[in-house]
Short mmCIF file of the C-alpha atoms (twelve columns), coordinates in Angstrom:
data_MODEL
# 
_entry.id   MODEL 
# 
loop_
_atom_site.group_PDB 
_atom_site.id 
_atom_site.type_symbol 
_atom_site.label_atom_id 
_atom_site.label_alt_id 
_atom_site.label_comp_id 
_atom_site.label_asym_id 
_atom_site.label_seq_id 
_atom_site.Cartn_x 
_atom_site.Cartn_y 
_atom_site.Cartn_z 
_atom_site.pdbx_PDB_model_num 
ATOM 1  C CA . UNK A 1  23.958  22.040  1.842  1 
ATOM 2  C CA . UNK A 2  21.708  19.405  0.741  1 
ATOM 3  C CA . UNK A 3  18.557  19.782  0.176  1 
ATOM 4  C CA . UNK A 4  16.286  17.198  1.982  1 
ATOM 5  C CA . UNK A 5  12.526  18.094  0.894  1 
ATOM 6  C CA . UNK A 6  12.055  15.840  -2.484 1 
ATOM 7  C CA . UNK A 7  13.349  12.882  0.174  1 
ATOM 8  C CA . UNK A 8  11.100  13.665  3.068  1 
ATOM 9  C CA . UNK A 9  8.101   14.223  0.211  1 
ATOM 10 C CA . UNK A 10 8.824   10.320  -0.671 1 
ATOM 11 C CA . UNK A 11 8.628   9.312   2.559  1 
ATOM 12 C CA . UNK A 12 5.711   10.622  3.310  1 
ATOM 13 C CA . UNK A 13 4.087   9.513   0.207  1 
ATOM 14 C CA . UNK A 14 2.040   6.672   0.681  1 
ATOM 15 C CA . UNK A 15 3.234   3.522   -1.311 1 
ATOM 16 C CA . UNK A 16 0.715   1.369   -2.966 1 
ATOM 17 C CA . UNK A 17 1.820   -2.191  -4.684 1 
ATOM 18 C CA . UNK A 18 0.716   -3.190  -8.083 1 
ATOM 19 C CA . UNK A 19 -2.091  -5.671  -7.243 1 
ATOM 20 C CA . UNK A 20 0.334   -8.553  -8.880 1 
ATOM 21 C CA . UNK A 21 2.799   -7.565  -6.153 1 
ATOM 22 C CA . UNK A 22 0.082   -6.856  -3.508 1 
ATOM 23 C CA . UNK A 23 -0.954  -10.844 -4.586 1 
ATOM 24 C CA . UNK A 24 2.647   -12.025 -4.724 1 
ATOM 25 C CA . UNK A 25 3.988   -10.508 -1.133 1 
ATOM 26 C CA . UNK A 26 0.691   -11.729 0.367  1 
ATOM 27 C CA . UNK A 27 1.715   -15.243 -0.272 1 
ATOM 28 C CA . UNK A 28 5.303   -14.343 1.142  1 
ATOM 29 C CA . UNK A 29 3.880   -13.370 4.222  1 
ATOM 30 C CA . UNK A 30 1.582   -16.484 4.840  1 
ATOM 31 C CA . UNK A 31 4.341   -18.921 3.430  1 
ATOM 32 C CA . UNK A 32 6.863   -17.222 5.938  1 
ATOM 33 C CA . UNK A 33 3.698   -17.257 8.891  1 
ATOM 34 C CA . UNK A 34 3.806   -20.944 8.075  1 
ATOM 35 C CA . UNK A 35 7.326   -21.980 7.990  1 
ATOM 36 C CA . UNK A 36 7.229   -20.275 11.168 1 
ATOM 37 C CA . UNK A 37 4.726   -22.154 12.695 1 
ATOM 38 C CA . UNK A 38 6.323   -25.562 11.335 1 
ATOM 39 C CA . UNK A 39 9.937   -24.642 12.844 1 
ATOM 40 C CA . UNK A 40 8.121   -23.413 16.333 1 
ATOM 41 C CA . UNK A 41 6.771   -27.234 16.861 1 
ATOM 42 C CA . UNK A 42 10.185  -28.083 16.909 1 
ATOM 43 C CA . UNK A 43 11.636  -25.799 19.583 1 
ATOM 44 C CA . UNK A 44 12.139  -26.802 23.053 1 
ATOM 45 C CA . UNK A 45 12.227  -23.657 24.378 1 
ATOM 46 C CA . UNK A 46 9.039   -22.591 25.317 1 
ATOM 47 C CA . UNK A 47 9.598   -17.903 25.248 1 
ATOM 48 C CA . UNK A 48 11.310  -19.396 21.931 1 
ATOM 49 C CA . UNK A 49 8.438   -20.988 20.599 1 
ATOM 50 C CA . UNK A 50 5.899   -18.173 21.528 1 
ATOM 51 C CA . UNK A 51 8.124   -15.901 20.211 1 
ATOM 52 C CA . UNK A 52 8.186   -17.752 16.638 1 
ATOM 53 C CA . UNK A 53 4.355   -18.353 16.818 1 
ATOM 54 C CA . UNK A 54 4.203   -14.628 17.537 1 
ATOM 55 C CA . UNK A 55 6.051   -13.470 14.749 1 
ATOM 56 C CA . UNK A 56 3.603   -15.931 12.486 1 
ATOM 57 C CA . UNK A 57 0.861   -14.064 13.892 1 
ATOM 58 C CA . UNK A 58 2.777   -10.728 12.686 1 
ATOM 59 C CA . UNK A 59 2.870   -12.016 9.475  1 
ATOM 60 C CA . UNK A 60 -0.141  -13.169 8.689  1 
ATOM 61 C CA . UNK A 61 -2.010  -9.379  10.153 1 
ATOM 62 C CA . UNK A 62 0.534   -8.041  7.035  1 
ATOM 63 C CA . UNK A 63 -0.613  -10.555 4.536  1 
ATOM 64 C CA . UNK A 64 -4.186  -9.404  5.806  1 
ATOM 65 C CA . UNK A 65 -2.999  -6.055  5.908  1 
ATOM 66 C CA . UNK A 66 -2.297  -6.054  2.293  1 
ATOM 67 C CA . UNK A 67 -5.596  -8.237  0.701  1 
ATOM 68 C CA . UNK A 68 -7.592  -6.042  -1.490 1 
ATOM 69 C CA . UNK A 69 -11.138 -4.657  0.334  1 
ATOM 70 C CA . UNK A 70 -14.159 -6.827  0.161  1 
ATOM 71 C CA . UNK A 71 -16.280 -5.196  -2.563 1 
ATOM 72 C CA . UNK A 72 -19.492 -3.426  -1.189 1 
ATOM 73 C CA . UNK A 73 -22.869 -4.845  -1.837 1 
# 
């Protein structure tokens, strides 16, 4: 039998980025919200463009998601 408690430890171990990576996948996340946002003025379908303009949105609350705290004053 395998034992699955050093797997289910991992997963509930929370994961924190490098800040070079926290910087790096922020910018992946607003150049994808973007590119998005570009492709959805070209759709003609209008659930298809919400949908793409929704997904942007999704995006850019995990770019947010992953920019460091404002320092306390």
């Amino acid at each position: 039998m395998i034992r699955q408690e050093p797997i289910l430890a991992a997963l509930r171990r929370p994961r924190t980025l490098p800040k070079i990576d926290r910087q790096a996948r922020t910018e992946q996340y607003r150049d994808k919200a973007e590119e998005l946002r570009a492709l959805s003025q070209d759709v003609i379908l209008e659930q298809t463009r919400l949908s793409l303009l929704h997904l942007a949105d999704s995006y850019e609350r995990m770019a947010k998601a992953l920019e460091p705290a404002a320092p306390d004053c």
